[in-house]
N, C-alpha and C positions, 0 to 999 in steps of 0.2 A: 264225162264232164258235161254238165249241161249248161249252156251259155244262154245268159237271160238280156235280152232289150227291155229297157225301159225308156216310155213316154209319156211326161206331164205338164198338165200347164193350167191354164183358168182363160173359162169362158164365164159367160154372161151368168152361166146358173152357178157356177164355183169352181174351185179346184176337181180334177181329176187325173188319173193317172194307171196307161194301162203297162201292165207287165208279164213279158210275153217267154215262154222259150224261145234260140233263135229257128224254129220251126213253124211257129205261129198257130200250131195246132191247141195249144189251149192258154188260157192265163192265169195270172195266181191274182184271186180278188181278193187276199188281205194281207197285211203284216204277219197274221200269225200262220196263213201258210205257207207264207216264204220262210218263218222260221221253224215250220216242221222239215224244208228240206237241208238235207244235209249240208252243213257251206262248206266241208274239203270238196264235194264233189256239185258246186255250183257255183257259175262265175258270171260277172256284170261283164258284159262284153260292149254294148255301147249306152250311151245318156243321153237322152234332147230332147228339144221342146217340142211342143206340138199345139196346135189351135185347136185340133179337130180333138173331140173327145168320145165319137164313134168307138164303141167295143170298151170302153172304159171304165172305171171304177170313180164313182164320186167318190170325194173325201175332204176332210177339214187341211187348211194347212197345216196343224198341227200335226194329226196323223202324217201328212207327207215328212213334213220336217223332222219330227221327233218319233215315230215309230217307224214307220219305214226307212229312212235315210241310213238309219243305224245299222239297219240289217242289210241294207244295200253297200254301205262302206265298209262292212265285211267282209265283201265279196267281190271289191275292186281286184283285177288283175295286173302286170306291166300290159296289156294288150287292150284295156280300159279306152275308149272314146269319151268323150263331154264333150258333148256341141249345144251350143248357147245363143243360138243366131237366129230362130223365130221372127218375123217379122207382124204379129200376130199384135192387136189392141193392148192385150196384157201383158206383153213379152217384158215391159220394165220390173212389175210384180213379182211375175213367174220365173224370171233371174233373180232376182234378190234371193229368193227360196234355195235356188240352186246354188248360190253362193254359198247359203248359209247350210246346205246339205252337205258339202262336198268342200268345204272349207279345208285348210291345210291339216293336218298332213298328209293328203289323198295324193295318188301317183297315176297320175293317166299317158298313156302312149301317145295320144293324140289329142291338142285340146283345142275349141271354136270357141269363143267368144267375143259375141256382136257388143257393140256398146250403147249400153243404158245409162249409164253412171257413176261415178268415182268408182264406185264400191266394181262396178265391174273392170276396172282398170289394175285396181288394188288384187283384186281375184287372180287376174292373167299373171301378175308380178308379183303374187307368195308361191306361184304354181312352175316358176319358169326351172327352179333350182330342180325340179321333181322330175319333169319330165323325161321317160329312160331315150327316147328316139330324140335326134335334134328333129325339130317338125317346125312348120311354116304357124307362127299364133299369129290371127290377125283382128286387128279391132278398128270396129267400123263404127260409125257415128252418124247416124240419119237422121236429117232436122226434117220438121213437116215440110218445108221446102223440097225441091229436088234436090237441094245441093249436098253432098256427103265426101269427105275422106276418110284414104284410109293409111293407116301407119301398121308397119307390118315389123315383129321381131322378130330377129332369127335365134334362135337357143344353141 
């Protein structure tokens, strides 16, 4: 079985998104080489964002959204990570993505989500019934101020 990381997000030049074995010895720069590998024997082991786009693949949202997302949501496990908590320029954009990637009915073991906005509130709470582990989901709310809390569910 080979267990794949993925990490995407958008900088200043666009979207990108790199996706690695978890060995990191090489990565796959397209949709359509992820879907030459076999999906019984390839599995998403973790999801999250990143600022840094070092070793990456440029791409359109589109492509992330509608070409890869798909083959990615194939190959969700119950042992699945989503963590959504970037604190990056674009991290409100590059969540909505992820929302709209990884929308219901996806089953992750373990889920992070920082908060951007309803729609990431609404995301933690179509995802709560799904989740196979009870696990700590926490959602955090950072105003350009210092000030921030946080509300934490338990599942």
């Amino acid at each position: 079985m080979t267990l794949l990381h993925l990490e995407f997000g958008l900088d200043d030049e666009g979207w990108f998104y790199r996706l690695c074995p978890g060995d990191r010895q090489s990565y796959i720069s397209s949709p359509g080489e992820l879907r030459l590998l076999n999906q019984r024997y390839t599995a998403v082991s973790w999801i999250c964002l990143d600022k840094s786009a070092s070793f990456a693949v440029r791409c359109s949202r589109e492509e992330l959204v509608l070409e890869l997302a798909p083959l990615l949501r194939a190959r969700l496990r119950p042992r699945t990570y989503l963590t959504i908590t970037d604190d990056g320029p674009y991290t409100g954009d590059a969540a909505l993505a992820a929302f709209e990637m990884f929308g219901t009915p996806c089953t992750f073991y373990d889920l992070q989500v920082g908060y951007h906005s309803k729609e990431s509130e609404d995301f933690v709470l179509s995802h709560l019934d799904l989740l196979l582990q009870p696990k700590l989901i926490e959602r955090r709310r950072e105003e350009k101020s210092s000030w921030n809390y946080r509300r934490v569910f338990w599942h």
